[in-house]
N, C-alpha and C positions, 0 to 999 in steps of 0.2 A: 391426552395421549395421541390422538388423532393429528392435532393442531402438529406436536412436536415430531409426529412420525413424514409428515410434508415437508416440514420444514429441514428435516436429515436428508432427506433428499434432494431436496434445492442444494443441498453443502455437497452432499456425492456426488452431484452434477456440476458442479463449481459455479452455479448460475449464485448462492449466496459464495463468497472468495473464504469472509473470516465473519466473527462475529460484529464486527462492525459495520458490514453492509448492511443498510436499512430496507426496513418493509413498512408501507405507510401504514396506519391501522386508523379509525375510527376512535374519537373521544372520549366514548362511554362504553367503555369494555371493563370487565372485573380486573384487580391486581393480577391474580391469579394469570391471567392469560399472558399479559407482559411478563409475568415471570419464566413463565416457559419460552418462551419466544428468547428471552435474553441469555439464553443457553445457545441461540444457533445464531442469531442475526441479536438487531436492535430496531426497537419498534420507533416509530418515529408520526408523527402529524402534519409534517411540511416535504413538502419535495424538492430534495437536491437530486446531484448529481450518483451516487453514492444507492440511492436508491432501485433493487434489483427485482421487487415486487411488493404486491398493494391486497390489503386481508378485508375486502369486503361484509362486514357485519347487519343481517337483514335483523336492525330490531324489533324484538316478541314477535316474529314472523313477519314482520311487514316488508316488504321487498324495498332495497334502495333502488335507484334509480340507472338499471344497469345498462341504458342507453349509453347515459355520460359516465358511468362507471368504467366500461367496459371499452367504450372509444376511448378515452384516457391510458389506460392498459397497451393498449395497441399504439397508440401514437408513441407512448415513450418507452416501447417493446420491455413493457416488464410481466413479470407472469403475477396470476389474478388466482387468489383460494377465497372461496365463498365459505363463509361459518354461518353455517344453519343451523347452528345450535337450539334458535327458537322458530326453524321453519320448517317444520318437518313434513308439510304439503305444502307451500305456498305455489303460487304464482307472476308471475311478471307479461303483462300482455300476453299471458297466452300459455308461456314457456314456464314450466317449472324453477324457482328457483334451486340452487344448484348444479344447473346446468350449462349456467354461461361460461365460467370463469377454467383454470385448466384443470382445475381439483375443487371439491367442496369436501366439509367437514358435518357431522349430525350427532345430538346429543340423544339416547334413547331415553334417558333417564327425566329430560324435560317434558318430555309428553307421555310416559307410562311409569306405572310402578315397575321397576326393572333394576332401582336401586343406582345401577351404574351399568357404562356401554354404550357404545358410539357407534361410528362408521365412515366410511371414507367414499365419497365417489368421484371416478375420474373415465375419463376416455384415453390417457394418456397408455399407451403398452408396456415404454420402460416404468412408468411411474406405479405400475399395476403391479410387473416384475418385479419393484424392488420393496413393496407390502407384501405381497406375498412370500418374499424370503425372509423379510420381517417377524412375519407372523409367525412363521414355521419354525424357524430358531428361536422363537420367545419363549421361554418353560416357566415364567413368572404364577403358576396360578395359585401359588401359597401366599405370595402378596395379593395376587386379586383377591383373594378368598377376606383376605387382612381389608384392604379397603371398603371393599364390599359390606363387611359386618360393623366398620369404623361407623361408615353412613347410615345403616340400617340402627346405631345403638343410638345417635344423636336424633335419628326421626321417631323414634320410639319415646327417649328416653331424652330430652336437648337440655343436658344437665353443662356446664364450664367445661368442665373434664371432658366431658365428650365432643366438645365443639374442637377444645386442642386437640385432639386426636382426630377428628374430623381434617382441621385444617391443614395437617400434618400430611393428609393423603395426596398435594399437591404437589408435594414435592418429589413425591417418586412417581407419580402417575406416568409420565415420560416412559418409565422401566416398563409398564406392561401396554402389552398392543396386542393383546386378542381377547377380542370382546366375549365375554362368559358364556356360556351356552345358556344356563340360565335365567341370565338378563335377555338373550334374544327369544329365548321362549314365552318368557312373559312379554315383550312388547307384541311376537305375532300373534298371541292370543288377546289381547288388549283389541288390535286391528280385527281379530275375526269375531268378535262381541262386541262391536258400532262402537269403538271409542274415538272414532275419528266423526261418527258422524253426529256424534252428542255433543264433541268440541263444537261442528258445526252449530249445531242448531243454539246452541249455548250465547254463543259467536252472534249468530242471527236475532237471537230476542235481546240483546244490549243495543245491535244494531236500529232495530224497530225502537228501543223505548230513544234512544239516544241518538238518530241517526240523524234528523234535519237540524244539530249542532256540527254547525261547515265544517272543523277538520276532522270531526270521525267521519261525517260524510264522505270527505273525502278519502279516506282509506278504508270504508265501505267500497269503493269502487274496485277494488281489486281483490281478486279471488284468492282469498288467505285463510290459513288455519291458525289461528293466532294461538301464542303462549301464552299471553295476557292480553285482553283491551284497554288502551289509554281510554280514558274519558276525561275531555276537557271543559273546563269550568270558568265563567267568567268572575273576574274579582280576585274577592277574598274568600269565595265558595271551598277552596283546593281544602283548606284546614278543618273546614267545618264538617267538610263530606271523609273525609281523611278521619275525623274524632268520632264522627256516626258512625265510622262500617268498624273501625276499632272494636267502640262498645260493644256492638254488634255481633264482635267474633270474628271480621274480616282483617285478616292479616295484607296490610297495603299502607300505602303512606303518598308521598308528594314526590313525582320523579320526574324527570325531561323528557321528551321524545322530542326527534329530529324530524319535524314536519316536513323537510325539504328533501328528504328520504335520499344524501347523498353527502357523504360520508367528504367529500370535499369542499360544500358548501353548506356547510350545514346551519338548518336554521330551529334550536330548542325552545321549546317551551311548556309551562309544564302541566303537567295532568297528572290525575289518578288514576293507578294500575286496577284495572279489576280479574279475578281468577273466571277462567271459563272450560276450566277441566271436564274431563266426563264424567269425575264423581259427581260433579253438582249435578242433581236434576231441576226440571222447570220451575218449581217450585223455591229451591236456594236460591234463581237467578231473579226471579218475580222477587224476592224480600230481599235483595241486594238493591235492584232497582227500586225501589219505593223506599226505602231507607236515604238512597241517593238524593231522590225528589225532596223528600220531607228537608232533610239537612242546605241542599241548596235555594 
């Protein structure tokens, strides 16, 4: 909702002309996201001419590289939306991510029970102006209320039937852009009972068991609240550790992460996702990790 409400406004402004102006996007986004995008503009991976801005994607909270991100941006004067959809505190030297680019976008629902709910942040004044008139003409809360319970039956209940109904919520999401009262209550209460800083510490003991393997090391160096921890494996490890935390009850499998944290040069490789939510207490993290050990 967030994503497609940016992007009306790049069209109001006529910085996107038609649908066919492209926006670079990153390789490993959901369908989902392309689909929306392909209502206002056209997502694209290469740069032409044609090209009128660039959707910076910080994966499971790990910041790209918004040095060369952002100089790029400026050399070839296109506008820059950050999707934090999995960084909902992260870092970049110092800077919050979010805050380089001309607008960033936030999922609430990736880091709190909140079901569904987003957010937008900008510095821009017309860009401010023209969410805010958004928002105030939006009277959709009968369809919120509809997606809202679509999502809560499938995490309850994740029978076929409810996934279709589930998947079905993407295609009007676009129609609503005012985030639930709801949904924001539960994420501030989420914040005011340490759910951020159990992520941390969560975050911290994967870190500690897992950290002098070089590339988590290496995105151990920056101050992130991660949505998931890659942990990377040498071999044929990936499958085995992937078939332990299964058994186990850990929902994860085999996925890429782009080490080279830069969405124009990007370099995959793969690893296993692991959850570091605030449900888990020290103890789920301690038997996730030692399941890890024993299988590799």
């Amino acid at each position: 909702s967030a994503l497609a409400l940016l992007l009306r406004y790049y069209r109001a402004e006529h910085v996107l002309r038609n649908r066919t102006d492209h926006v670079l996007v990153p390789q490993w986004l959901g369908t989902p996201v392309y689909e929306i995008m392909h209502r206002t503009c056209f997502p694209t991976t290469i740069y032409k001419n044609n090209v009128r801005g660039l959707m910076a994607y910080h994966q499971w909270g790990f910041p790209q590289d918004m040095d060369v991100i952002k100089s790029f941006c400026e050399e070839k004067k296109i506008f820059l939306i950050e999707d934090c959809a999995h960084a909902h505190e992260s870092y970049y030297k110092g800077q919050r991510v979010g805050t380089f680019g001309d607008a960033a976008f936030f999922s609430l629902s990736k880091f709190f029970p909140s079901v569904e709910g987003g957010a937008i942040y900008t510095k821009k004044s017309s860009l401010k102006r023209f969410i805010n008139i958004a928002i105030e003409s939006n009277h959709n809360e009968l369809l919120a209320q509809k997606i809202f319970n679509n999502r809560l039956a499938f995490d309850n209940t994740p029978t076929t039937q409810n996934l279709l109904e589930l998947t079905r919520n993407y295609i009007v999401y676009d129609q609503v852009v005012r985030c639930p009262d709801y949904s924001l209550a539960i994420a501030r209460h989420e914040v005011s009972t340490g759910a951020i800083e159990r992520r941390r510490r969560n975050y911290a003991l994967y870190l500690e068991a897992f950290g002098d393997e070089r590339n988590l090391s290496r995105l151990g160096q920056e101050n992130v609240l991660p949505w998931i921890v890659p942990v990377f494996l040498r071999g044929k490890s990936c499958g085995k550790v992937v078939t332990a935390l299964q058994n186990a009850g850990i929902k994860t499998d085999t996925y890429h992460f782009d080490l080279n944290r830069n969405m124009l040069d990007p370099h995959f490789v793969p690893c296993v996702p692991l959850p570091c939510h605030q449900g888990l207490n020290e103890k789920d993290i301690e038997r996730i990790i030692s399941t890890i050990k024993k299988a590799s």
